[in-house]
C-alpha beads as a LAMMPS data file, in Angstrom:
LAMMPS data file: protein, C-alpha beads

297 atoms
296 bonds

1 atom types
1 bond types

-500.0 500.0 xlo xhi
-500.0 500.0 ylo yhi
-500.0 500.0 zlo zhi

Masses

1 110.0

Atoms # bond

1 1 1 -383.229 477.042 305.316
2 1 1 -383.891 474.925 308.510
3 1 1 -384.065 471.451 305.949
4 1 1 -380.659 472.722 304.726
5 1 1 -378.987 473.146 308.118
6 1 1 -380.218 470.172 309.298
7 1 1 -379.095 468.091 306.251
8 1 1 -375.473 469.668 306.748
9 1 1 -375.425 468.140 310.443
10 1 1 -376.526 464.961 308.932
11 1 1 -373.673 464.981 306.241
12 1 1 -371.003 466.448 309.174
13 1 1 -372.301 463.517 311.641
14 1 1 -371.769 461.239 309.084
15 1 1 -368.274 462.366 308.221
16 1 1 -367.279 462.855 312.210
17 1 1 -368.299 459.351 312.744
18 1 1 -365.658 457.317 310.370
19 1 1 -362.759 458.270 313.658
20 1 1 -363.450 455.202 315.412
21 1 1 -363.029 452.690 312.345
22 1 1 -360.063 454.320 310.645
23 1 1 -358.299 454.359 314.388
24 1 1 -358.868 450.896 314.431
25 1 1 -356.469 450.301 311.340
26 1 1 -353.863 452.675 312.856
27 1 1 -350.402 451.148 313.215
28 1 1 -349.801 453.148 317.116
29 1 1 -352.704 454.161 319.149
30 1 1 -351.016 457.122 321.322
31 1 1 -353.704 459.577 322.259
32 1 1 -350.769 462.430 322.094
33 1 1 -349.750 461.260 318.675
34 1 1 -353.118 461.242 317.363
35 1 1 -354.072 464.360 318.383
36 1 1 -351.169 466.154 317.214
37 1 1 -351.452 465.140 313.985
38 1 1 -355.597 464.822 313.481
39 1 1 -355.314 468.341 314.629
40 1 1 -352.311 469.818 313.108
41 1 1 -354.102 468.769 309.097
42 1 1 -357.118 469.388 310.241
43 1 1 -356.052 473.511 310.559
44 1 1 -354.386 472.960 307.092
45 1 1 -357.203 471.345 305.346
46 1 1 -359.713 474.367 306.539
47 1 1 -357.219 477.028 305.754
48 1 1 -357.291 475.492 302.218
49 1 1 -360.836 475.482 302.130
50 1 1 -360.978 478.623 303.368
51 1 1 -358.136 480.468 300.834
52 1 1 -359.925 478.738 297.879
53 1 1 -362.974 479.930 298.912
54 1 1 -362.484 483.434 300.032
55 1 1 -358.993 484.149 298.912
56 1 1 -356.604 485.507 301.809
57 1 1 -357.411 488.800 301.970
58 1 1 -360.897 488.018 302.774
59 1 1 -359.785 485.119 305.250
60 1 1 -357.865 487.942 307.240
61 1 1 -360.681 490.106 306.911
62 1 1 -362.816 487.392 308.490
63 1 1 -360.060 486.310 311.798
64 1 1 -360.673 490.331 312.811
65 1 1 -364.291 490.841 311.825
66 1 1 -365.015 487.365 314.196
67 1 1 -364.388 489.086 316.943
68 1 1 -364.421 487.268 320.682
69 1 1 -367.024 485.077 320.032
70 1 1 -364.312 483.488 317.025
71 1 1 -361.932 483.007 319.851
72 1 1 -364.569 481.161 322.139
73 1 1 -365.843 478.663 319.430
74 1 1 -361.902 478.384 318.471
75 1 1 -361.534 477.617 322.418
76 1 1 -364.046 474.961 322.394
77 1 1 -362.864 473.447 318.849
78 1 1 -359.509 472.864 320.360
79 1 1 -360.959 471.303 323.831
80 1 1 -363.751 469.314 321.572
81 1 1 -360.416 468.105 319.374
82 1 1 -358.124 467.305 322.302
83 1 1 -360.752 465.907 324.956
84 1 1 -362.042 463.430 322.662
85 1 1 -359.180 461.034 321.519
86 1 1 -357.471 462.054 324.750
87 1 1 -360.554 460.127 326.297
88 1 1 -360.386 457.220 324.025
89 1 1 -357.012 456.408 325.444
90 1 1 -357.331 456.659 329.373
91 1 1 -360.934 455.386 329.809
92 1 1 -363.835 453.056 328.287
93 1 1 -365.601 453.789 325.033
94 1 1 -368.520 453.644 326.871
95 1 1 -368.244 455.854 329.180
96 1 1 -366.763 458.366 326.757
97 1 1 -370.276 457.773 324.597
98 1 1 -372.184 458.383 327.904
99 1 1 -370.325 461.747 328.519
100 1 1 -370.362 462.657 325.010
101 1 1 -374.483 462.022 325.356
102 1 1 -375.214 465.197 327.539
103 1 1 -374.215 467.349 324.755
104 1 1 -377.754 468.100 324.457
105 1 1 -379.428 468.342 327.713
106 1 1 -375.920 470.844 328.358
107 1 1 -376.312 473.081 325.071
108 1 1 -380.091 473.571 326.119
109 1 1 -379.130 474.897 329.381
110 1 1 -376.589 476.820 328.223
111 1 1 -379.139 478.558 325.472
112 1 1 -381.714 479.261 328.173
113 1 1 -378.903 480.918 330.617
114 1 1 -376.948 482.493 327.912
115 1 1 -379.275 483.403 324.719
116 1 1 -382.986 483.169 326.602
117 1 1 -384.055 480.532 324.195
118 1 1 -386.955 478.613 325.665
119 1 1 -386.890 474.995 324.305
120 1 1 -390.195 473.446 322.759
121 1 1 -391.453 470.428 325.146
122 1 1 -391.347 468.417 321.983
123 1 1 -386.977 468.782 321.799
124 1 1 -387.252 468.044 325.803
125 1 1 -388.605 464.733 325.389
126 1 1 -386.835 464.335 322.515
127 1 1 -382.959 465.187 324.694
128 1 1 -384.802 462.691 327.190
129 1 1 -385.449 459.754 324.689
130 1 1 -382.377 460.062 322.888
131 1 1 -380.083 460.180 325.784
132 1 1 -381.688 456.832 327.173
133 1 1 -381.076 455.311 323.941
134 1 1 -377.461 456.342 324.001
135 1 1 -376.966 454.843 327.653
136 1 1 -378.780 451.588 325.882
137 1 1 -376.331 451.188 323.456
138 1 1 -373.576 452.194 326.274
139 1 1 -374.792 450.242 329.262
140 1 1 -373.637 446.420 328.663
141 1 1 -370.242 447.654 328.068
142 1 1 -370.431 450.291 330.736
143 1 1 -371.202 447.969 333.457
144 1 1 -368.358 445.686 332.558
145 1 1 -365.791 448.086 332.763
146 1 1 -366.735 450.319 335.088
147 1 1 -364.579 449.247 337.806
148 1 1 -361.344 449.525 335.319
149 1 1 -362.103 452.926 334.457
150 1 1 -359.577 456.060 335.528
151 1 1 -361.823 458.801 337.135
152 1 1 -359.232 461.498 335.062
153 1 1 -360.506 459.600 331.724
154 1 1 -364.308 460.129 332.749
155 1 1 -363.458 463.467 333.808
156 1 1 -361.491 464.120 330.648
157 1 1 -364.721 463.185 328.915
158 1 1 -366.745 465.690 330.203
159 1 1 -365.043 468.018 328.976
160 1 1 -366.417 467.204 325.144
161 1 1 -369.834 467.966 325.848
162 1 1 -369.287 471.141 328.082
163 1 1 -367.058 472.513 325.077
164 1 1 -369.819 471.707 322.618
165 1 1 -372.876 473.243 324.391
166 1 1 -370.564 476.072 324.945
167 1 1 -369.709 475.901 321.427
168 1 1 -373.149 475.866 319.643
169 1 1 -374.017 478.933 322.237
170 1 1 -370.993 481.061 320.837
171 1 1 -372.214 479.772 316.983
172 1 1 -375.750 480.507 317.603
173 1 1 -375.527 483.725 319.309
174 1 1 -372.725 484.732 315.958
175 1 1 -375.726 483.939 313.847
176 1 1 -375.678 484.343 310.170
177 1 1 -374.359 487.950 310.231
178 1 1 -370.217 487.123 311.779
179 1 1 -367.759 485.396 309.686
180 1 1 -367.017 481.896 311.916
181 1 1 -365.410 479.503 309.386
182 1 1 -362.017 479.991 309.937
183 1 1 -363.144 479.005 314.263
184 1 1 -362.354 475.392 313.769
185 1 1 -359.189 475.821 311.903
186 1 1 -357.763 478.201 314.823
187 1 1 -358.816 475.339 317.101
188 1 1 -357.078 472.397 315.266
189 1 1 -353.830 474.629 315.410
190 1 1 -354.295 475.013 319.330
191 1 1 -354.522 472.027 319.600
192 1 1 -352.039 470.722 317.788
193 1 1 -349.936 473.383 320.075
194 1 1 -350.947 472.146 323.713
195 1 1 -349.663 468.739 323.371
196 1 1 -346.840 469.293 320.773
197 1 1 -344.390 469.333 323.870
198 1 1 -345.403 466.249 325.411
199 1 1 -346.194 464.304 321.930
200 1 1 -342.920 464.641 320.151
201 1 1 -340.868 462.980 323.109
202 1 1 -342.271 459.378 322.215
203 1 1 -341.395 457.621 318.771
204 1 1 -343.507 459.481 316.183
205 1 1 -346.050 457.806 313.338
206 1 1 -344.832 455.997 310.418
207 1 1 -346.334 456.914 306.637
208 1 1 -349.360 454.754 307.286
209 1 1 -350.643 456.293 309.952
210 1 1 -350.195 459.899 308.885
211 1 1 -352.096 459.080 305.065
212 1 1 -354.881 457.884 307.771
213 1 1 -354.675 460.779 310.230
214 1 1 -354.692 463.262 307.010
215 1 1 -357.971 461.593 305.543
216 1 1 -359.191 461.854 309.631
217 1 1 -358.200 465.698 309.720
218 1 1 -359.614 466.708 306.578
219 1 1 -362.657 464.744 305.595
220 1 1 -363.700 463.847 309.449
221 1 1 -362.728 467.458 310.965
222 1 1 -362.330 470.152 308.451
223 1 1 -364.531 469.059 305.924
224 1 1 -367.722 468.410 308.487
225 1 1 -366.437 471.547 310.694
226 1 1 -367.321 473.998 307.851
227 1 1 -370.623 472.250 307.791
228 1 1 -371.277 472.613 311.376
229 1 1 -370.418 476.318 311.533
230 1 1 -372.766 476.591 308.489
231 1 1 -375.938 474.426 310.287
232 1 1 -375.265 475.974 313.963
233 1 1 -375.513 479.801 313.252
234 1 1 -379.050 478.519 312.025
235 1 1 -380.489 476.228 314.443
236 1 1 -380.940 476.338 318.078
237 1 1 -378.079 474.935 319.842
238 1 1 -380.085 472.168 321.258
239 1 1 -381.079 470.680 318.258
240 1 1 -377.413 470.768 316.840
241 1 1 -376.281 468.726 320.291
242 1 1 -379.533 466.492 319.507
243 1 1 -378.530 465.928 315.830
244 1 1 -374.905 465.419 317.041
245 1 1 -375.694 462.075 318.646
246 1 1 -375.938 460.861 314.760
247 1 1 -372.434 460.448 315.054
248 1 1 -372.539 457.300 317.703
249 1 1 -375.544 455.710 315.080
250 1 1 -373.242 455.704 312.365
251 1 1 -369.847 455.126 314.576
252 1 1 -371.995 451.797 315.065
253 1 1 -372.794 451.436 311.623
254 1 1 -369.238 452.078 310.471
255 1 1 -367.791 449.563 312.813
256 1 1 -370.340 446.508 311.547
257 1 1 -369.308 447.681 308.027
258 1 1 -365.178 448.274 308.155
259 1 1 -364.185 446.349 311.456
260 1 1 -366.112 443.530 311.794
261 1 1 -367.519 445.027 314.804
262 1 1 -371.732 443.496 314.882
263 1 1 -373.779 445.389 317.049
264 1 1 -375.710 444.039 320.226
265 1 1 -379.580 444.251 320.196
266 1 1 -379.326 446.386 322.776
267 1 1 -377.273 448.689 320.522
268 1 1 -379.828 448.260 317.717
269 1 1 -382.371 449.193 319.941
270 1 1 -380.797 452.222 321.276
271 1 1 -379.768 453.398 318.125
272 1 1 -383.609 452.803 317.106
273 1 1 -384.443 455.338 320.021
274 1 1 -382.033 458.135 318.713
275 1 1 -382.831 458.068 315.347
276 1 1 -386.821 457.998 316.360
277 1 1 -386.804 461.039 318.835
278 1 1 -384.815 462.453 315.905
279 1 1 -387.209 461.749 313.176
280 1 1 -390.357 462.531 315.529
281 1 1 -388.894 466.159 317.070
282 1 1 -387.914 467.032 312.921
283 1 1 -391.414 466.072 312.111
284 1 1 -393.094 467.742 314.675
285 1 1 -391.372 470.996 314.115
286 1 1 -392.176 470.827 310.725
287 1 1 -396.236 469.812 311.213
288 1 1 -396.200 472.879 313.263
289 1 1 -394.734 475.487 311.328
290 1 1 -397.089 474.108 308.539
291 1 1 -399.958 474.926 311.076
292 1 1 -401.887 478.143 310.378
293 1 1 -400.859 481.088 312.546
294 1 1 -398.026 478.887 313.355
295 1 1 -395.281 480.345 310.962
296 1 1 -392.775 481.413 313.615
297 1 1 -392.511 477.938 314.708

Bonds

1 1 1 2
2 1 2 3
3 1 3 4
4 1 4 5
5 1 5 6
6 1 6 7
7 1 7 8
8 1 8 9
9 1 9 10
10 1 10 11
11 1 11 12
12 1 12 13
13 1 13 14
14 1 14 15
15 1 15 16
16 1 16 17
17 1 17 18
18 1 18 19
19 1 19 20
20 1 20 21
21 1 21 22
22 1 22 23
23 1 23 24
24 1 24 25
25 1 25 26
26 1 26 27
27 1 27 28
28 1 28 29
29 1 29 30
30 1 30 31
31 1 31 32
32 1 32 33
33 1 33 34
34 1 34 35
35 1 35 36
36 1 36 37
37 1 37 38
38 1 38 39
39 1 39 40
40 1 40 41
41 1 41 42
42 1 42 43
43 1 43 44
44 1 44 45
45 1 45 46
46 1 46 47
47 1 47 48
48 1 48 49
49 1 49 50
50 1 50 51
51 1 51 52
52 1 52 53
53 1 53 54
54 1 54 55
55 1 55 56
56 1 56 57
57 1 57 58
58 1 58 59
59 1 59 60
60 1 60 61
61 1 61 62
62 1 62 63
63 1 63 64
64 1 64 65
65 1 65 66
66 1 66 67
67 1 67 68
68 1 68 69
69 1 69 70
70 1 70 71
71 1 71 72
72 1 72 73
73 1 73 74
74 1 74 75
75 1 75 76
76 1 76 77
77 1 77 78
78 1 78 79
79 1 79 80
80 1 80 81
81 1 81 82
82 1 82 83
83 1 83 84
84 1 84 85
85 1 85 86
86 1 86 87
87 1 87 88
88 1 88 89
89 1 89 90
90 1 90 91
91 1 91 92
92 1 92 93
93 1 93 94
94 1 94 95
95 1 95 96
96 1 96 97
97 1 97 98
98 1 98 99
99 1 99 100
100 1 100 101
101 1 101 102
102 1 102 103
103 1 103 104
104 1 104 105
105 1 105 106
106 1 106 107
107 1 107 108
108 1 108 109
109 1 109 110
110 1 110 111
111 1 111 112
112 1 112 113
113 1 113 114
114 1 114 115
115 1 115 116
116 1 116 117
117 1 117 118
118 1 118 119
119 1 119 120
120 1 120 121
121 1 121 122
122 1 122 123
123 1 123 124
124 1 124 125
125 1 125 126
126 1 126 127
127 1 127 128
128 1 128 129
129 1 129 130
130 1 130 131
131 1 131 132
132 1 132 133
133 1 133 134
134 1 134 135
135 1 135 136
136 1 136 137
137 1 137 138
138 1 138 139
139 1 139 140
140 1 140 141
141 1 141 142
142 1 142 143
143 1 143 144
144 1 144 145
145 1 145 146
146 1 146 147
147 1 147 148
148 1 148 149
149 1 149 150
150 1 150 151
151 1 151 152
152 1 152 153
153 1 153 154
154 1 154 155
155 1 155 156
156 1 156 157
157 1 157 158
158 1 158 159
159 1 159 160
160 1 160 161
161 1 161 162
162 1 162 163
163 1 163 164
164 1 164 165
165 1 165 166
166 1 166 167
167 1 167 168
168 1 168 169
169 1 169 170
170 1 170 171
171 1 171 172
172 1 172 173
173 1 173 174
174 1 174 175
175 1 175 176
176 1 176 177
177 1 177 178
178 1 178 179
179 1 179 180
180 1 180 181
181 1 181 182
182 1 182 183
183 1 183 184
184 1 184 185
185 1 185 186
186 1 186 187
187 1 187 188
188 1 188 189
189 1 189 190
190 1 190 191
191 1 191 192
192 1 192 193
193 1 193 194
194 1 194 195
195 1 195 196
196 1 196 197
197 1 197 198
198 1 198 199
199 1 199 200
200 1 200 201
201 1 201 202
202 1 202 203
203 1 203 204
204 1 204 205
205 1 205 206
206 1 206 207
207 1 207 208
208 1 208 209
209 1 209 210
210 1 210 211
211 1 211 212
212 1 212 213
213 1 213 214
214 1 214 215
215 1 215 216
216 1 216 217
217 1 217 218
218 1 218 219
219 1 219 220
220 1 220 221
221 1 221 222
222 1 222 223
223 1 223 224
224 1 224 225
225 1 225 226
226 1 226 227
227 1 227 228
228 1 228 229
229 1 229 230
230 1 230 231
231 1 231 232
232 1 232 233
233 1 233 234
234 1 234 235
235 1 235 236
236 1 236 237
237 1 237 238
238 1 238 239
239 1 239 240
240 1 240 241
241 1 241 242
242 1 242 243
243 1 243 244
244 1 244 245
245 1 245 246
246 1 246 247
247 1 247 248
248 1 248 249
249 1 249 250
250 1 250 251
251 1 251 252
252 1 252 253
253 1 253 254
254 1 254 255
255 1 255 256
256 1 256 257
257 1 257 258
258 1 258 259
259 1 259 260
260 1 260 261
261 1 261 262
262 1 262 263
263 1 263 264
264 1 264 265
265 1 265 266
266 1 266 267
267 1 267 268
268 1 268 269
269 1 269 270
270 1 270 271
271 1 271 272
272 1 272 273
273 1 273 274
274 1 274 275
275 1 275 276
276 1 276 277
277 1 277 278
278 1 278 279
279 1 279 280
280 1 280 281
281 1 281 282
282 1 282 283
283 1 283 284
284 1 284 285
285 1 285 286
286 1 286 287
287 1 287 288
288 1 288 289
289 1 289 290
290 1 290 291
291 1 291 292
292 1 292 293
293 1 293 294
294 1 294 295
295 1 295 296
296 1 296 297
């Protein structure tokens, strides 16, 4: 079971990351805009998902058997949805990476305040070395723009990883046992909501971009959200904000590939780092639950 969860937040990581390359090719590149309508088919594409799966009786069954902890994650979906491209627009990439990068070291806290989960030392070092190899990737471009940046952008930023540790606590602490799919489709919609007001008053996005921001809300939100909410009622919330950095490895890799974008060697090399405290704190884990007397590991 912990192979498949972790191969789901491979496959959502991998689908999350394609936002950066297809907003390249957008025609307008209005934060507002593109979170109103990222948002708005994201909620339709999981309430399709969701009705085909379960039918609607069930799916109704499931909003009032979720309980509060459906309305936190839904919280944090919507702030995870919003922050994000609402970053992109006022500040650096980099420093939106950077912010994005204490998802783990803020989950783990979190899960030790909140849940009592104590944290192998091996996923400590592991936080550690991946979130130096995210400020390697981050740093060149970080340094050079540092002094352009808008202290509301960095701060708007922070907000992604606070809503995810806070998010993979609420998941974790659902566990297997509470009905959370439909959490990610009531955050796209309030979302959507909260800047409806201000997003309509500017000129809205021609056919192009809405066929882009349609493949963005299904396949790179709904699609990988279901996955998440799957993978994060059965792993520690930790090691879904450690696996989450994935997405920046293959942003990278899906910039080289559809924008022309070559990465540094400082990039390579931080990338390198993630995806080796990755593959060493998987490993690990799994060498010691093979261990005898060690099958609770």
């Amino acid at each position: 079971m912990h192979r498949r969860a972790v191969l789901a937040m491979v496959v959502a990581t991998l689908m999350w990351s394609m936002a950066g390359v297809v907003t390249r090719h957008l025609h307008r590149q209005d934060g507002l805009q593109l979170v109103l309508w990222r948002s708005t088919f994201a909620a339709l594409g999981v309430l399709l998902l969701q009705m085909h799966q379960t039918g609607p009786r069930q799916l109704r069954r499931n909003l009032l058997q979720g309980g509060a902890l459906l309305w936190v994650s839904a919280v944090c979906w919507a702030v995870m949805f919003t922050a994000f491209m609402l970053a992109l627009s006022l500040t650096s990439v980099a420093q939106t990476l950077v912010a994005e990068a204490l998802g783990p070291l803020v989950a783990a806290l979190l899960a030790r305040l909140i849940l009592g989960e104590a944290l192998p030392l091996r996923t400590w070092g592991a936080i550690l070395v991946a979130m130096s190899g995210m400020l390697a990737m981050v740093w060149q471009d970080l340094h050079t723009h540092l002094a352009d940046t808008a202290l509301e952008g960095f701060a708007v930023a922070m907000l992604v990883p606070l809503a995810a540790g806070a998010n993979w606590v609420s998941l974790r602490r659902a566990s297997a046992t509470r009905p959370m799919q439909a959490a990610p489709m009531l955050g796209a919609a309030l979302s959507a909501l909260v800047v409806l007001p201000w997003a309509v008053r500017g000129p809205m996005a021609d056919v192009h971009d809405l066929v882009w921001l349609a493949v963005l809300g299904v396949f790179q939100l709904a699609v990988p959200g279901m996955f998440v909410i799957w993978a994060a009622q059965r792993l520690a919330p930790a090691e879904v904000g450690l696996l989450g950095l994935l997405e920046i490895v293959f942003g990278v890799a899906w910039a080289w590939v559809g924008a022309g974008e070559a990465p540094t060697a400082t990039t390579l090399g931080g990338g390198a780092l993630i995806l080796g405290a990755l593959a060493s704190n998987e490993a690990l884990g799994l060498w010691r639950a093979r261990r005898p007397g060690r099958a609770d590991a």
